[in-house]
N, C-alpha and C positions, 0 to 999 in steps of 0.2 A: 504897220504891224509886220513882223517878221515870219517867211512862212513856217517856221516852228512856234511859234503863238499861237498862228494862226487853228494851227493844226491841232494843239494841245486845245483851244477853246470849243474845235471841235470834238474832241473827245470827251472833256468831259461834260460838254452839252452832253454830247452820247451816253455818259455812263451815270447819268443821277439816280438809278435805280443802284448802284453800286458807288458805296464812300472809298475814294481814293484819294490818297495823298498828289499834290501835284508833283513829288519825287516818283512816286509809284505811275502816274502817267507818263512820267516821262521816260522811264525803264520799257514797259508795256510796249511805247510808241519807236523806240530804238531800237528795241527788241524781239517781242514777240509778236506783234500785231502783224496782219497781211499788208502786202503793200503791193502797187501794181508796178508796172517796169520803170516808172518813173519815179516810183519810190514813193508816192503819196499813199499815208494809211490808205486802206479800205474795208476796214474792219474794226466793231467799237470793241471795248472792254468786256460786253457783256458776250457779245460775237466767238469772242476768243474762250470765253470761258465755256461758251456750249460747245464746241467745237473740241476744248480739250475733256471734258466728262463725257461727251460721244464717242472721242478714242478710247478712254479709258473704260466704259461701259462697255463698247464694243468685245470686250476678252468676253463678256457674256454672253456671246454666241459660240463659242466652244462648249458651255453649261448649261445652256438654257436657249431661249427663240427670241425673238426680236421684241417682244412683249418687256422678256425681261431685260432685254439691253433699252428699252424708253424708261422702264421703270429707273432702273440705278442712270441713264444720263439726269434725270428730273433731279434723284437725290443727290445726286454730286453737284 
């Protein structure tokens, strides 16, 4: 197995709570997922997605307190 197989099988082990396409893991995995200096993922699908509704919830600390920035990261 090739370590992009390999790497994709582990993803979407990782992501069965989330239906992705294996084009769409495979964007994620080239793309936006973390990776350490070696370049192997280290971070699943669902990783990336809390990650980016906590930036975005985050603006809710200029409007409101950290109560309401967990609230909108939950909803996003």
């Amino acid at each position: 197995m090739t370590k992009e197989k390999e790497a994709m099988t582990v993803i979407s082990q990782a992501s069965e709570g989330v239906s992705l396409t294996d084009n769409a893991l495979q964007v994620l995995e080239r793309r936006y997922l973390k990776k350490d200096k070696q370049g192997n993922v280290i971070e699943t699908p669902e990783e990336l997605f809390r990650r980016v509704a906590h930036t975005i919830a985050s603006a809710e600390t200029k409007y409101g307190n950290k109560t309401d920035v967990k609230r909108w990261e939950e909803n996003f």
